[in-house]
Structure formats: structure tokens, C-alpha cells
N, C-alpha and C positions, 0 to 999 in steps of 0.2 A: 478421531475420524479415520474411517477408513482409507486406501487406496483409492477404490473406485468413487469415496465422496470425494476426496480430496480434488481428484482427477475431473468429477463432474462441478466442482464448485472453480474451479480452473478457468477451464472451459466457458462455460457462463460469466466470470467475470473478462475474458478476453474478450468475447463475443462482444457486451454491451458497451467497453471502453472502446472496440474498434468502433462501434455505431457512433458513439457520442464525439469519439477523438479526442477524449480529456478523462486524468484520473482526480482523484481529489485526494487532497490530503489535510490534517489539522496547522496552523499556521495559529502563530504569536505576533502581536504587534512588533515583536524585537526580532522577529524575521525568521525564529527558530521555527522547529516544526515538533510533532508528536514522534516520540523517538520510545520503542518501551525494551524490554530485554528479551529473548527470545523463548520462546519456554519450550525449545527445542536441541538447543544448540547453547554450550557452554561457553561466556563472554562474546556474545554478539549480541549486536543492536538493530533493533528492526522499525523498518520508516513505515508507518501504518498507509496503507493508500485504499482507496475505497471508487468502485464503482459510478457511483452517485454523488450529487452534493446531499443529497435527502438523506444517506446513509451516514453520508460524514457527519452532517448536521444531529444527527440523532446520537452520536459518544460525545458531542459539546457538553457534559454535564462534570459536575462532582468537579475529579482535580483538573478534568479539560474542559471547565466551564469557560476559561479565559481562553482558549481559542476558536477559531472558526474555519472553516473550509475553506482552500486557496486550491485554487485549478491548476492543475496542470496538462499543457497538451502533451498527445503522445509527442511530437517532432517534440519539445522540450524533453519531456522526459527521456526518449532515444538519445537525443542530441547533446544533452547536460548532463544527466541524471542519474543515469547508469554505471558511466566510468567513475563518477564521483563517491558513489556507494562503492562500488569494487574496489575501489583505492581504500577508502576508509572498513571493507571488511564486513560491510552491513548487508542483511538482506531484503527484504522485503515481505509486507505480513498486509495480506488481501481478505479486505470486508471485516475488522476486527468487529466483533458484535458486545452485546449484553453479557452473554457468559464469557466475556476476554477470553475469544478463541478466535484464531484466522490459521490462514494454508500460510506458512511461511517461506518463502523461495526466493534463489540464488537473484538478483537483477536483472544479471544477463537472463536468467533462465526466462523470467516475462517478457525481457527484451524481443527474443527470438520466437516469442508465443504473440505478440502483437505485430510481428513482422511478418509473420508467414502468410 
């Protein structure tokens, strides 16, 4: 991806989260979540979050057949979710698709993109 996609798929995904006020993410009965490795960055782990439940819902297949979409609101995610990725090192990877590709970024960094 380029810059300016990276930057426009960004954008667009802050945009809709601020409409909605919830991200989604893949969640396990055992309360885990979908967690994959960065294919950017050397030993980090990245927490997939997605736009929509309709988008989350559409990678429930193959080895993430056994999870399903769990909401989260922004004020959780702000308020929880953030420092807890930053303590643990992880980043965050928006809209992962079919071809296992998303924008991957810092926590804070969406943090202060849903805040402004």
C-alpha cells in the first residue's frame, strides 16, 4: 500500500467508527481475541479491529471459524484498551481483508485519530 492509500483507508476507517462509536473485533468463547503477527514490524502482535460487525463477520472462516465479532465502544476502547496494548507492545491492524492485509498502527496513534 501506498502512503496516500494507507492514509485514505485511515481516514475512512476513523470516519465510520466515529459514526457508529464501536470497533469490532474477533472474540473466543475463552474471552481471547484474534491476535496475528505483524507483517510489518519484527516480534509484535497485532489486535485485528475492524470497522463493521459485517466486515468482522466476513474473516469468521477457515482457522477463525470458531470466533465471532465482539463490540467494542470507542469510550471502552479509549478508556481500557489502549494503555493495555501499549503495556503489552502490540499494535493495531484496521480492516484485515481476504488478501491478510490491513494498515497496521501504533494504538495511541488511532487513539488520538478518534479523538480529534
Amino acid at each position: 500500500m501506498s502512503d496516500i492509500e494507507i492514509e485514505s483507508e485511515l481516514v475512512s476507517f476513523v470516519e465510520k467508527v466515529r459514526l457508529s462509536e464501536q470497533l469490532w473485533a474477533l472474540g473466543a468463547e475463552d474471552g481471547g481475541f484474534v491476535v496475528c503477527e505483524s507483517n510489518q514490524f519484527e516480534n509484535a502482535d497485532v489486535l485485528l479491529l475492524w470497522e463493521s460487525e459485517a466486515s468482522a463477520k466476513a474473516q469468521c472462516k477457515e482457522e477463525w471459524a470458531g470466533y465471532s465479532p465482539v463490540e467494542i465502544s470507542v469510550v471502552e476502547f479509549l478508556d481500557e484498551w489502549v494503555e493495555d496494548l501499549k503495556i503489552d507492545d502490540a499494535l493495531v491492524g484496521l480492516n484485515w481483508n481476504d488478501d491478510q492485509v490491513c494498515i497496521e498502527i501504533e494504538p495511541v496513534g488511532l487513539a488520538r485519530a478518534l479523538s480529534e
